[in-house]
N, C-alpha and C positions, 0 to 999 in steps of 0.2 A: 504493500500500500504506500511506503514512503513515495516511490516513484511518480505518484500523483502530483508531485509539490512542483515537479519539473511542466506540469501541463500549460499552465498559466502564461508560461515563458515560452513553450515550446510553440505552441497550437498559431499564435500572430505571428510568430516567427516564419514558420513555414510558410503562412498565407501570406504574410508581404512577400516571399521569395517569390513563390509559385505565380502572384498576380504580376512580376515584375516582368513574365515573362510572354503574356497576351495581354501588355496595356493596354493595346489599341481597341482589342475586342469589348467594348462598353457594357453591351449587356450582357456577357458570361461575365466580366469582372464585376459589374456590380453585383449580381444573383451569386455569385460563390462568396465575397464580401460579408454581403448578408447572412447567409447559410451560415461562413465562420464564425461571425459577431454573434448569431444566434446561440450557435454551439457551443462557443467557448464561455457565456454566459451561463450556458446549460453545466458545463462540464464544472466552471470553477461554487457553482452553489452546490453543485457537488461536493466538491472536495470543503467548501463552508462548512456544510452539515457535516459530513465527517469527523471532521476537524473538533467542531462542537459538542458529537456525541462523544469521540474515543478521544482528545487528548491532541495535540502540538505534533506535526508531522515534520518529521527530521529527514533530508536526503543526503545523505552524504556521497557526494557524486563520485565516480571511479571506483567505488571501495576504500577510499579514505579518509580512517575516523579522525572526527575533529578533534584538535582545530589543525588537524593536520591537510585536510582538502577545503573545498568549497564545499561550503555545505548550505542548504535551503532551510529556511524555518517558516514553515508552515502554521502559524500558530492564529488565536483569535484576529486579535489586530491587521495579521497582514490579509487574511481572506477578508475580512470583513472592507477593507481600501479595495482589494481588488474586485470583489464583486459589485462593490459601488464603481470604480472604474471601466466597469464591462455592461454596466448598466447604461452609463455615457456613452459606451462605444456604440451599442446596438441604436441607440438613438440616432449620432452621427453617423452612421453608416448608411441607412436611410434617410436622413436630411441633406446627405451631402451628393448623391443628385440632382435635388431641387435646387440648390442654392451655387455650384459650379458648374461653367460651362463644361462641351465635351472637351476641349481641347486643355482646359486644365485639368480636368480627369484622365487627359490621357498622359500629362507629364508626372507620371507613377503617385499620385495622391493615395492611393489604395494600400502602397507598398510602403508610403513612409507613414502612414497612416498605421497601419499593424508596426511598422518597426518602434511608433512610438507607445501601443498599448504595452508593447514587448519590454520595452525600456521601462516604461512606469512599474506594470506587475513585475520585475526583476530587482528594484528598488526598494519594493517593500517585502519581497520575501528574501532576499540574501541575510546570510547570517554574520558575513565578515567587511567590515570598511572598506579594504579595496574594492570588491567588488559592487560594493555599493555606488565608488567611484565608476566604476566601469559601466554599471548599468544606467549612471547618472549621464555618462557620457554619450550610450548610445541613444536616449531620448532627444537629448540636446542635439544630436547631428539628424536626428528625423524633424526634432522640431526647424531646424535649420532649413530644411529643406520645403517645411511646408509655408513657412514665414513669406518666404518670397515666392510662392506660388503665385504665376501670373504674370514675374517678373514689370509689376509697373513702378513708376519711379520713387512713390513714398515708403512703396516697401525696402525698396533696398535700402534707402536711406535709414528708416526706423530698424532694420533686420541687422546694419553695419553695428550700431550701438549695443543693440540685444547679444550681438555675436558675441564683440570686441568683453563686454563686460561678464561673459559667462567662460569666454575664454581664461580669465583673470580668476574666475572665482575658482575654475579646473586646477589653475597650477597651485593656487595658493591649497585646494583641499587636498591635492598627490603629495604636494610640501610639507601637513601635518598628521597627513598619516604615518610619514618616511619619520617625525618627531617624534608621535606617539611609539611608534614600532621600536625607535631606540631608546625607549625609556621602558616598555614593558615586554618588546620581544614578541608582539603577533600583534596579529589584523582581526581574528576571529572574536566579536563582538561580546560571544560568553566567555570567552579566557581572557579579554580585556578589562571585564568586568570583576573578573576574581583578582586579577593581579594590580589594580590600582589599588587595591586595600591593603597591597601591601608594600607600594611606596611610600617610603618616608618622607619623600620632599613633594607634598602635596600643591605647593608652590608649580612647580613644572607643569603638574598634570591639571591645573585652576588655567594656566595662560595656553596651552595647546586645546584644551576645551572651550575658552573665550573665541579663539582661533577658527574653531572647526564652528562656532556658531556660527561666527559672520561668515563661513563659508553657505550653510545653510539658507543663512537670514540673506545674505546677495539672491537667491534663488527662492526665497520666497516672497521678495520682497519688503523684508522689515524695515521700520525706518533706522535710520536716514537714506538707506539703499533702496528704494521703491522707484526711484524718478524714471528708472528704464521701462517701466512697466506699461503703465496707461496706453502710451499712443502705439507700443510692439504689437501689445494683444487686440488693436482695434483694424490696424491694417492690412492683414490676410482677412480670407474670406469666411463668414460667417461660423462654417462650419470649424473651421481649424482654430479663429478665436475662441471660439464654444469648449475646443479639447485644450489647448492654452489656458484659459480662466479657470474652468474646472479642477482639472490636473496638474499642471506643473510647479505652482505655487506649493498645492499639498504636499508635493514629494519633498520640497524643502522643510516643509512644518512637520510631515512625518518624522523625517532624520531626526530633527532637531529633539522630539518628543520622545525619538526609540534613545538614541544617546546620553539625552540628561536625563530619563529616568532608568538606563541598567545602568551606565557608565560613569558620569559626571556626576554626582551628586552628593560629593564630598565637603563641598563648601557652599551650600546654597545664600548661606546670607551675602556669598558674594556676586556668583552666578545667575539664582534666580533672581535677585532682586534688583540685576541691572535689567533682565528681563522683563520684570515689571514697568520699569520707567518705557523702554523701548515697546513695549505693549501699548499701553498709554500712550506714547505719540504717534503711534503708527494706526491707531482709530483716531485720530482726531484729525491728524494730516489727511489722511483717507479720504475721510468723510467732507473735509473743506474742500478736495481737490474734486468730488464729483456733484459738490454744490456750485463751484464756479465754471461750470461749462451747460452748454446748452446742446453738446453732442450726444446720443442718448446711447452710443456703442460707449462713446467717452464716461458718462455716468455710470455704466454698469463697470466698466475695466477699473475704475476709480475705488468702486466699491467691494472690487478684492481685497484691497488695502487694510480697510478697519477690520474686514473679516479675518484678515492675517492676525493682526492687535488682539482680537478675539480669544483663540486659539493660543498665540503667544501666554495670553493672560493667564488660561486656564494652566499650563505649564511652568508658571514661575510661581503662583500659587502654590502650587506641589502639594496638593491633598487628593482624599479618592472622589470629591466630588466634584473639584475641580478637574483633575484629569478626566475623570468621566466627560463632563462636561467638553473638554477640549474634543476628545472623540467624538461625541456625537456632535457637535457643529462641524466636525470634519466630514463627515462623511451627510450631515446637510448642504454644506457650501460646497460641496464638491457635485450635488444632483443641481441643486436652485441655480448656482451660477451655468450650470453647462445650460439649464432651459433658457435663463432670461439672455444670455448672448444667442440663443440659438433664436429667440424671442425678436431681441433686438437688431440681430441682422435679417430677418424675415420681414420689419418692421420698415426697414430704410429701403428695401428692394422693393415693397409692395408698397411704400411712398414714396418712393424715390426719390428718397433724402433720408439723413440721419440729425440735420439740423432741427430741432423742438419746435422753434418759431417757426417753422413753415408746414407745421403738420395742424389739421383740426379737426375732429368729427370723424376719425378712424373708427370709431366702435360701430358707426352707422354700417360703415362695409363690410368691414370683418371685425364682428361681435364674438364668436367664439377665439381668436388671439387676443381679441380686448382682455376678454374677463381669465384668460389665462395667464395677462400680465399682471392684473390686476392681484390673481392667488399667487404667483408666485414674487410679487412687491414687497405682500403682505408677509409673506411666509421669509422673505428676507431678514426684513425687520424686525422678524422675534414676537408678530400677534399670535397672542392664542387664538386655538390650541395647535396652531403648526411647528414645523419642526423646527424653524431658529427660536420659540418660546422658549420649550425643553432644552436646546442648549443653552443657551443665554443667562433660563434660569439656576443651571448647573453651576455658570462660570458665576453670578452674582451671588450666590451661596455659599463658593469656593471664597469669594473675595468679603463676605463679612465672618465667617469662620476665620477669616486671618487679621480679622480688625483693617482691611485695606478699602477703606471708604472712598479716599478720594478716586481710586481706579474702577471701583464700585461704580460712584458717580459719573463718572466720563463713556463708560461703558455705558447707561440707560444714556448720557444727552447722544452720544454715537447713534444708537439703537433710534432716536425721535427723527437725527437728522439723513439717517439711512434711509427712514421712512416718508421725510417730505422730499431725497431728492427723486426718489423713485414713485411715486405717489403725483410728481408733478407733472411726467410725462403720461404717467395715466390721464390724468385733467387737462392737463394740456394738447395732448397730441390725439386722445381719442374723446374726448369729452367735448360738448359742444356743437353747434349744430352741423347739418347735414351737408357736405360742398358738394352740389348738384354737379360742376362742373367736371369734378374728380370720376375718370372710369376704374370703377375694383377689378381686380384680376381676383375672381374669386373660384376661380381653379388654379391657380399657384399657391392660393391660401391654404387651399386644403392639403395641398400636399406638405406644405410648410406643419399647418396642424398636428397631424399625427404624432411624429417625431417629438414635438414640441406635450405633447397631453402624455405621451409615454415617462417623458421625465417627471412632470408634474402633478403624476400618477403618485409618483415613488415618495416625490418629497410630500405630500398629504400624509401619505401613509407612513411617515419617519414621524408626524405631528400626533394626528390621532390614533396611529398604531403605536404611540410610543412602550405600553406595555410589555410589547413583544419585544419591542429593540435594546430596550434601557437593561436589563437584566443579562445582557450578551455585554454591553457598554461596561457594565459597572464591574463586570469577570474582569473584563480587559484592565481596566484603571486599577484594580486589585494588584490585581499581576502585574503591570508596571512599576507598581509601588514596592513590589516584592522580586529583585532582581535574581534572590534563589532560583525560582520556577524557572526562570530565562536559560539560565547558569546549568541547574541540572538535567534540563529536558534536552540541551544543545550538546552538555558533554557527559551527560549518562553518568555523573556521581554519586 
């Protein structure tokens, strides 16, 4: 059964090869596309429940035991990212006909498309830092490639920054792994974790851990490192912003969350509590940067930021209801966001604009994307009973258990102004009367539709199914907090 842990990885992998090789052919690539996204959805809730009923799936690839190979860890946490991650795919793989022409479908969109699902699920199941690096790198050169898809001039220009600055972040994370290794002698994540308790110069392993965050934090955008973000993820097309907002931010918030809580967490009053600060500015810069635009791709990409702040929060917190808390708004802001970009480029193509001021009375045409922005606005901003409520209310819980009022505070004004900038393009752009002069494409909507109601499906039911989901959460945030479980399931002690 171990063997299962490799499917994740395996399954996109092969279908970007295989689809690299009949690009041209559109409709067998998209129908085998789909059939994969299906499958591989199928196959990893699979290995979810497995995981769930019998225990943390260990592969040690080759035959060799850790931490002497590469080995997979298949545990709550990483299925539960990746079956949210292949939730987003199945949607994109289907919206991403409607929304790109053929001729950019045929410069291999399908192939770097699976090479990026390939890279993300590799990221959250590796068991050792380097190859975390590895699988960080091969998402970055698929996202590379889909960035500039279309090759028109803003792309490049925005895609040279995105490049140039993740380039920087690569060497600086290969440069503190090569630290860490000569201070405690491996890469393997649970013998990292045993052997820092037994360095004495705790100093060393406090500034290689400060290190390895801002590696993270560059790639998920924390502040003061966010500025690359906004106008990268707004400039591909719809669908590709859609797996950018969703995805790639998370992977840097994942890292950061699996490392400071097996690994780093020797000195929190120093570590988390600069996390705290950097939480805190990173919602409130966020949240100002997607009030001062009227571009509604630009509002939403703005509003990854404070969600990042979010998550950060629940993490420097460092309790079980706090890290509960960070998990599930992780794996909300990972559905909500992939809907509302898929929302908001649906929005600008079927008004052929994404400027605010020039939109009015969209609900009259397409009433069903109306009130589908409308649930997923709300459900951003944390209204009961959806699902940024239950995270948010996690992290606000997390933060007066800690006596941390004023982050407390900034978190609900975040939370109000989350909800009036996204609330304004509701009012303003579909609200109001009817422009008789405006022709609806209202069979492009529909196909825009589906895709779009599949994801908005899920996050409903992350709100009022919370029941079912919170009691898998709260395992997870247990176990993080308990670096044993990690430690022994990985090296069989």
């Amino acid at each position: 059964m171990s063997n299962l842990a490799v499917l994740p990885i395996l399954l996109p992998l092969l279908a970007g090869i295989i689809v690299a090789f009949f690009n041209t052919k559109l409709t067998a690539v998209r129908l085998f596309s789909r059939i994969v996204a299906i499958l591989n959805l199928v196959v990893v809730l699979y290995i979810g429940w497995d995981v769930y009923q019998n225990g943390t799936i260990i592969l040690e690839t080759g035959g060799w035991k850790a931490p002497y190979g590469i080995v997979l860890v298949a545990d709550m946490l990483a299925m539960l990212l990746i079956i949210t991650t292949n939730i987003i795919a199945v949607a994109c793989v289907f919206f991403a006909s409607k929304s790109l022409s053929d001729r950019k479908e045929t410069y291999y969109f399908y192939t770097f498309f699976f090479l990026l699902i390939t890279g993300v699920s590799g990221a959250f199941l590796t068991g050792d830092l380097f190859n975390l690096f590895v699988f960080f790198e091969v998402l970055l050169m698929a996202s590379y490639a889909l960035i500039v898809l279309g090759g028109e001039k803003v792309q490049l220009r925005e895609s040279l920054k995105y490049v140039l600055l993740n380039l920087f972040s690569s060497m600086l994370f290969v440069t503190v792994i090569s630290f860490l290794y000569s201070v405690v002698g491996t890469v393997n994540m649970a013998q990292v974790a045993e052997r820092v308790q037994e360095v004495e110069q705790k100093g060393i392993l406090t500034t290689i851990g400060i290190l390895l965050f801002f590696v993270f934090a560059t790639k998920a955008a924390v502040f003061p490192l966010y500025y690359w973000l906004p106008k990268s993820y707004i400039v591909p097309n719809p669908v590709v912003s859609a797996l950018f907002g969703a995805l790639l931010t998370k992977v840097g918030i994942y890292s950061i969350l699996r490392t400071f809580t097996i690994i780093f967490h020797h000195e929190v009053d120093i570590t988390h509590q600069l996390f705290l600060w950097l939480a805190a500015f990173t919602m409130l810069f966020g949240v100002i940067g997607s009030l001062s635009t009227h571009n509604i791709k630009l509002i939403v990409a703005y509003n990854i930021i404070p969600a990042v702040g979010f998550m950060l929060m629940g993490i420097a917190l460092f309790t079980e209801t706090s890290v509960a808390g960070t998990v599930y708004y992780l794996i909300h802001d990972m559905i909500v966001k992939g809907a509302l970009f898929l929302l908001v480029g649906a929005i600008a193509i079927l008004a052929g604009t994404s400027d605010l001021r020039k939109m009015n009375g969209l609900i009259h045409h397409y009433p069903v994307i109306g009130w589908l922005f409308f649930i997923a606005s709300i459900t951003l901003a944390g209204i009961p009973p959806f699902s940024g409520f239950i995270g948010k209310i996690l992290l606000m819980q997390g933060g007066l258990e800690k006596d941390q009022y004023a982050v407390v505070i900034i978190g609900l004004l975040t939370s109000l102004l989350i909800l009036f900038s996204m609330i304004r393009i509701f009012i303003q752009g579909f609200w109001g009367e009817k422009d008789e002069t405006f022709t609806p494409d209202k069979k492009g909507a529909r196909g825009f539709t589906w895709p779009i109601a599949f994801l908005v499906f899920f996050s409903i039911y992350l709100g009022v199914g919370a029941e079912t989901v919170y009691p898998i959460v709260e395992e997870i945030s247990k176990s993080l907090l308990d670096p044993s479980q990690y430690i022994e399931s990985v090296l069989k002690e």
